[in-house]
SEKEKE-673501 format. One record per residue (C-alpha): residue in three letters; z, x, y. Coordinates in steps of 0.02 Angstrom, whole numbers, padded with zeros to 5 digits, always signed. Example, Ala and Ser with C-alpha at 12.3 -4.5 7.8 and 13.67 -1.06 7.14 Angstrom:
ALA+00390+00615-00225;SER+00357+00684-00053;
This chain:
UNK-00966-00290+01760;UNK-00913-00463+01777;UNK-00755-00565+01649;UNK-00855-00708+01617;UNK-00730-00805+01513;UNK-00544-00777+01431;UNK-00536-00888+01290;UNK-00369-00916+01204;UNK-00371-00847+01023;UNK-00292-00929+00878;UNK-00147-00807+00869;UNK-00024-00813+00992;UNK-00032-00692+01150;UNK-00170-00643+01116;UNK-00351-00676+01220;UNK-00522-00654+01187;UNK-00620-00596+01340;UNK-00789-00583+01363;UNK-00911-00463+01504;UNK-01063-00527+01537;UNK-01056-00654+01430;UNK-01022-00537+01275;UNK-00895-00531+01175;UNK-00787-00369+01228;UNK-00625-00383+01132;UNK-00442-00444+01093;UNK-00319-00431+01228;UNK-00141-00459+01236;UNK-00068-00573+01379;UNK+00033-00443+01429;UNK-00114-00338+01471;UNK-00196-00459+01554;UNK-00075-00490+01672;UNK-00004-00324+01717;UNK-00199-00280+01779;UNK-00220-00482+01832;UNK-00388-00500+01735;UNK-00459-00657+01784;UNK-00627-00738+01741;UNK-00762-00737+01856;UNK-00687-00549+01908;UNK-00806-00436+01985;UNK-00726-00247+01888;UNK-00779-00067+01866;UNK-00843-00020+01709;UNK-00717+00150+01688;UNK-00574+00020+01750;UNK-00604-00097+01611;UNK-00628+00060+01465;UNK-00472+00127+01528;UNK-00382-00048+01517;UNK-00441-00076+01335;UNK-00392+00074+01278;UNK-00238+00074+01326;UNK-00227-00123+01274;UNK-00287-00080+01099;UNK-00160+00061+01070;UNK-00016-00106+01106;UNK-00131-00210+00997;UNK-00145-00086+00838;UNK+00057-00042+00844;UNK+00084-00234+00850;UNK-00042-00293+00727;UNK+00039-00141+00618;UNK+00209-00189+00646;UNK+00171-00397+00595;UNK+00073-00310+00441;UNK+00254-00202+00398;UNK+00359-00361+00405;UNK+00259-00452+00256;UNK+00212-00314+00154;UNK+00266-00148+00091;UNK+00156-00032+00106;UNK+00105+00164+00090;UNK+00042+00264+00261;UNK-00165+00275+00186;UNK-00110+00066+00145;UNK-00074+00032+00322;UNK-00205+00149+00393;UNK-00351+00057+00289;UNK-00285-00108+00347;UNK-00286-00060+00528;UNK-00480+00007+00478;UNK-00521-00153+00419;UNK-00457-00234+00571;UNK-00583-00115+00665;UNK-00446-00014+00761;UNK-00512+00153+00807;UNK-00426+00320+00743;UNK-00337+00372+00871;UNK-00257+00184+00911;UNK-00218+00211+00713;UNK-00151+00393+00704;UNK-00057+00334+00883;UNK+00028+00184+00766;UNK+00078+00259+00629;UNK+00159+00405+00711;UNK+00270+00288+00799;UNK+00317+00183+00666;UNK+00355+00344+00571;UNK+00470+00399+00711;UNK+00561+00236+00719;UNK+00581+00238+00531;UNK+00463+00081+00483;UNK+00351+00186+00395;UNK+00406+00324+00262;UNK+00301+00356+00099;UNK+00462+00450+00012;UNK+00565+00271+00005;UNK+00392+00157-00027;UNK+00355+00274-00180;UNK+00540+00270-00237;UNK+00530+00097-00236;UNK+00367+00068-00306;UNK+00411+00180-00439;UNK+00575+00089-00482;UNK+00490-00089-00486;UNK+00359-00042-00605;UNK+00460+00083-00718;UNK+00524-00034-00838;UNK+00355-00082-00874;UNK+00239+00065-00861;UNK+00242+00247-00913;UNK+00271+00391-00785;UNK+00063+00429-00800;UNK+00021+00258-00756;UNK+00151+00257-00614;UNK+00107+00414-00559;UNK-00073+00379-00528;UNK-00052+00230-00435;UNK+00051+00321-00311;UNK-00099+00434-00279;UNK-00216+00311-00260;UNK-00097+00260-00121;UNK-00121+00409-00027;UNK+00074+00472-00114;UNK+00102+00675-00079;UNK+00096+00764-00246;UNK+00253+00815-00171;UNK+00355+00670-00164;UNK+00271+00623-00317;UNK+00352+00785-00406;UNK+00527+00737-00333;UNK+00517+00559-00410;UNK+00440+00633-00572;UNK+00593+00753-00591;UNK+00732+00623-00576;UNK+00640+00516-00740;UNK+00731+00617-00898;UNK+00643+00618-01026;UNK+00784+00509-01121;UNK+00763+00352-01008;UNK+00573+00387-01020;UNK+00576+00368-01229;UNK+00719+00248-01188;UNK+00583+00109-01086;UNK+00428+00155-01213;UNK+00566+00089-01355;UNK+00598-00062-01285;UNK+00432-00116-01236;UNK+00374-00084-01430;UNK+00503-00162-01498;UNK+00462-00299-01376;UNK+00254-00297-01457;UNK+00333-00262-01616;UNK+00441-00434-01637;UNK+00376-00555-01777;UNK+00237-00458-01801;UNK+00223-00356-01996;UNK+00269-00201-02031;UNK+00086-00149-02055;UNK-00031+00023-02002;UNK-00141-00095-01905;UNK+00021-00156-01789;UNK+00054+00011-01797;UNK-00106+00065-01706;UNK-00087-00092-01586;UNK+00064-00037-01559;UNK+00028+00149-01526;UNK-00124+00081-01416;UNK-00015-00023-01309;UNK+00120+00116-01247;UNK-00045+00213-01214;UNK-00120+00086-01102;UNK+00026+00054-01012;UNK+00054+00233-00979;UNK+00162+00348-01094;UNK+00130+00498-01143;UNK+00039+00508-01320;UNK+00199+00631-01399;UNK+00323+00478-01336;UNK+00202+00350-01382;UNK+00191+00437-01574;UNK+00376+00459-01568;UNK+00392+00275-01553;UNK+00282+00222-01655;UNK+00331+00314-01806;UNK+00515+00267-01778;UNK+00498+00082-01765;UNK+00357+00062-01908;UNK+00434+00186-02024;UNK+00360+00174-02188;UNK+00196+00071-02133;UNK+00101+00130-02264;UNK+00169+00284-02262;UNK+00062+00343-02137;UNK+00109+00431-01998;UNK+00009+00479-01817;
């Protein structure tokens, strides 16, 4: 196998390098010259395997790391980014495990804090089935679930109907609307009805 050309990608330290004239992957400067790969090098085949794997384990733990810094983001969130980026499993699992160890990575404070930032506008349901989409362990799930009293639940459905309810009349179909809305946006149908029938008391004299 022959380098036939190292081509300076758009990122920095970071090099394209191609066998044969093929395209064979991204390699990081460091890894090019700890092994001094140089184009027009003559190299065997295992040699070069055995350099990209262990260059692609560096490149999935930094590309995961860059990824950490902008966003935050669940373990399954970072694992299907690094999928996308066509990192192979084990460069993945190898990633994540250290980022776990070093404490950039923990799925307990991402779904506190997800759950905090969208609790004043969505219901526990809602909430709570976004967190499994994220990949979120029906057992940290059931911690976070068990800290949310009842009380502060009601308490958040109140103010977001009174917030639908403002300037609008005092009528069944509001009502409904109403009743729809804390639905949609995740309460439970007892707290929704609870609500409901508190803040459109007497709408003609109906109740859910």
């Amino acid at each position: 196998m022959q380098i036939t050309e190292i081509k300076k990608s758009k990122q920095p330290m970071k090099y394209h390098l191609y066998v044969d004239d093929v395209f064979f992957g991204v390699f990081l400067d460091e890894t090019l010259a700890k092994y001094n790969l140089k184009t027009g090098q003559e190299i065997d085949e295992d040699l070069l395997y055995g350099i990209k794997e262990e260059n692609d384990e560096k490149l999935a733990f930094l590309t995961a790391v860059s990824y950490l810094e902008r966003y935050n983001v669940s373990t399954k969130g970072l694992k299907d980014y690094l999928y996308r980026k066509n990192f192979k499993k084990n460069n993945i699992e190898s990633a994540v495990e250290k980022l776990k160890e070093y404490g950039y990575l923990d799925d307990r404070n991402f779904a506190k804090n997800y759950f905090e930032s969208l609790s004043a506008t969505k219901g526990k349901r809602v909430i709570i089935n976004k967190l499994k989409e994220k990949g979120i362990s029906g057992e940290i799930i059931d911690e976070l679930v068990e800290d949310v009293s009842d009380e502060a639940e009601e308490e958040r459905a109140r103010l977001l109907a009174e917030k639908f309810a403002k300037n609008r009349e005092n009528t069944l179909k509001n009502k409904q609307k109403c009743f729809a809305h804390l639905i949609y946006k995740g309460y439970d149908y007892s707290v929704a009805q609870k609500i409901v029938n508190e803040l459109f008391l007497g709408a003609e004299d109906d109740r859910f």
